[in-house]
C-alpha positions as CSV (number, residue, x, y, z in Angstrom):
1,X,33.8,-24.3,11.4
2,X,34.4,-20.6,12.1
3,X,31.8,-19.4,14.9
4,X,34.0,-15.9,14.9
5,X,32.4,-15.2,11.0
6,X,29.2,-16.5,12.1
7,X,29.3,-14.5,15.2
8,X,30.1,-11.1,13.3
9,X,27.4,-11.8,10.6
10,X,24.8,-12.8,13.5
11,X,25.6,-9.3,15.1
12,X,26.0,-7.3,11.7
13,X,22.2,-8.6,11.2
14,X,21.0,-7.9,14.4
15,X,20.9,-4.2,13.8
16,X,19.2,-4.3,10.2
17,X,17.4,-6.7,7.9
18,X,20.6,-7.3,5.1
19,X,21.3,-8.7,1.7
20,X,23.6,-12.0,1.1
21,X,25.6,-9.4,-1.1
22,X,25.8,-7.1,2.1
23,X,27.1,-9.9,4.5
24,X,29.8,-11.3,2.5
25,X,30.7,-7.8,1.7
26,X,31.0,-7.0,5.3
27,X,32.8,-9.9,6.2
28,X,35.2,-9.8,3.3
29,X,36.0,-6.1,4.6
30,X,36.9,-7.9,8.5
31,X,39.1,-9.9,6.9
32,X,37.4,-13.9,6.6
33,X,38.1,-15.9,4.2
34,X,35.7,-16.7,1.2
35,X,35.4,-20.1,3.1
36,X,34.3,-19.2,6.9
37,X,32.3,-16.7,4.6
38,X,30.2,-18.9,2.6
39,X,30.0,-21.3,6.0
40,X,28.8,-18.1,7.8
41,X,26.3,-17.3,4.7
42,X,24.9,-21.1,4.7
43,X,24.1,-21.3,8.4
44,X,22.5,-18.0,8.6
45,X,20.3,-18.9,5.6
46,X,19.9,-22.3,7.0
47,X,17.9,-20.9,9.8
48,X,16.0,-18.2,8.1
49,X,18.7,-15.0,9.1
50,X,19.4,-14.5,5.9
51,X,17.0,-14.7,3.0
52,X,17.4,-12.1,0.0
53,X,13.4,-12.9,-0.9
54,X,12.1,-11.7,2.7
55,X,14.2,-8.9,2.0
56,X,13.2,-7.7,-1.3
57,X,9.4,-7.8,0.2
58,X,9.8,-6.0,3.0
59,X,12.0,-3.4,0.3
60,X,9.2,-3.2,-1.7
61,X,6.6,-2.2,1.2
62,X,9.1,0.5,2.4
63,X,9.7,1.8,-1.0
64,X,6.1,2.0,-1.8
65,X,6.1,3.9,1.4
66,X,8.3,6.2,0.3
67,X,6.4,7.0,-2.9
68,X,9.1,5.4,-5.6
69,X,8.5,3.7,-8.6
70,X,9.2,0.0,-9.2
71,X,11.9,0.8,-11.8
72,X,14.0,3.0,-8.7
73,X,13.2,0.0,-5.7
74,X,14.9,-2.8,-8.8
75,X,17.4,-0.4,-9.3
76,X,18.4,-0.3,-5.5
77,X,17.7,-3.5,-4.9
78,X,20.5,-4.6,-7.8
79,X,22.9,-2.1,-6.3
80,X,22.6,-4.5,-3.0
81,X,23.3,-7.0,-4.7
82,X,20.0,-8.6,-5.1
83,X,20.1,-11.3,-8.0
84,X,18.2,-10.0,-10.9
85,X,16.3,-13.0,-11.5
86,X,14.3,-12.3,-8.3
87,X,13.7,-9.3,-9.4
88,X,12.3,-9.9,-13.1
89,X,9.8,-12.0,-11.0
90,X,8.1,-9.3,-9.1
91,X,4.8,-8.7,-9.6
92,X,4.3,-5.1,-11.1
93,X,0.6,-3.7,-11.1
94,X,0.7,-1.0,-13.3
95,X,-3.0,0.4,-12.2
96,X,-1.2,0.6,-8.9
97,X,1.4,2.3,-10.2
98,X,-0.4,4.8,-12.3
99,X,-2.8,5.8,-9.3
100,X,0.8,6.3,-6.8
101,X,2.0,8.4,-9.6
102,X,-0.9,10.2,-9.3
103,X,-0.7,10.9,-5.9
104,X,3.3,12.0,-5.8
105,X,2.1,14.3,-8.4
106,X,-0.6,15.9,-7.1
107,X,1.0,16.2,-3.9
108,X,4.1,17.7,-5.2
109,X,2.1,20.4,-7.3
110,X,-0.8,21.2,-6.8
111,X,-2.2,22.7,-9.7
112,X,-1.3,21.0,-12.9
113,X,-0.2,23.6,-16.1
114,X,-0.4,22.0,-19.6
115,X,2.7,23.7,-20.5
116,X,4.5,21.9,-17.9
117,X,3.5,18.4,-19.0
118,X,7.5,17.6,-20.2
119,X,8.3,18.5,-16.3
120,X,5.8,16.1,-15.0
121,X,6.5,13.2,-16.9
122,X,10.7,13.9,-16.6
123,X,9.6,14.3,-12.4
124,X,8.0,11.0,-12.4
125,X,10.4,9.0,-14.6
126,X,12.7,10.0,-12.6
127,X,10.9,9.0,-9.5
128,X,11.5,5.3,-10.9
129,X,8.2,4.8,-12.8
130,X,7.9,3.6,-16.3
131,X,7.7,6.1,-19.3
132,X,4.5,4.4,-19.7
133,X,2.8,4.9,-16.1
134,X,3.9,8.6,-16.2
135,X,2.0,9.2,-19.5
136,X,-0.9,8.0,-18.2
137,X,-0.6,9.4,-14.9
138,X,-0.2,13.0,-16.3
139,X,-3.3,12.9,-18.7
140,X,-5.1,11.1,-16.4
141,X,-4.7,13.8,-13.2
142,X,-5.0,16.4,-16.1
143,X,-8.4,14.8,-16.6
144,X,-9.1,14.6,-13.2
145,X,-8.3,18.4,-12.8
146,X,-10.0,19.6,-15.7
147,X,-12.8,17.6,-15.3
């Protein structure tokens, strides 16, 4: 049993909520062996240290925070090495969705110009929503606005 893999893991988590990708990354790079890796990886998850589901939700709260949509949080998420069937499983409210993309936009400009409908939309997609929820949310603060 290697305590010294467990030990690093223990005090690479203490500073930040991580990923099962992001440990065995990190301890790969100090030099363990897959073997005191997985070990380290089993007994942390064993008593709740490591668990990629309590990190995806408290992901999802911080990137809601920060005004992204769900397609940008699954797209970090995979890039740390979060398994994509938890992430096909979250739940995705796209009311929600449409109503934050509402907000980002009105709160990025402030006066909505027809003309500039293309550079909405291409603003929000690329904000991480859905083709779909950007539509909607540009007609709909259009609406709003004119209205």
């Amino acid at each position: 049993m290697s305590s010294r893999a467990y030990q690093k893991a223990l005090n690479y988590l203490s500073r930040a909520l991580r990923t099962t990708a992001e440990v065995r990354q990190y301890l790969s790079k100090n030099g363990f062996s897959d073997e005191e890796i997985e070990e380290a990886i089993s007994r942390l998850t064993a008593i709740g240290y490591l668990d990629d589901k309590r990190y995806v939700e408290n992901y999802l709260l911080s990137g809601k925070a920060l005004r992204y949509g769900i397609y940008r949080i699954k797209s970090k998420l995979l890039q740390k090495g979060i398994d994509l069937e938890l992430l096909n499983n979250l739940p995705v409210d796209e009311e929600e969705e449409v109503i934050k993309a509402k907000e980002i936009l009105l709160k990025k400009y402030k006066q909505l110009d027809p003309e500039d409908y293309g550079k909405y939309y291409r603003f929000l997609v690329g904000r991480g929503f859905s083709p779909a929820v950007a539509r909607k949310a540009v007609f709909l603060t259009d609406d709003k606005e004119n209205g």
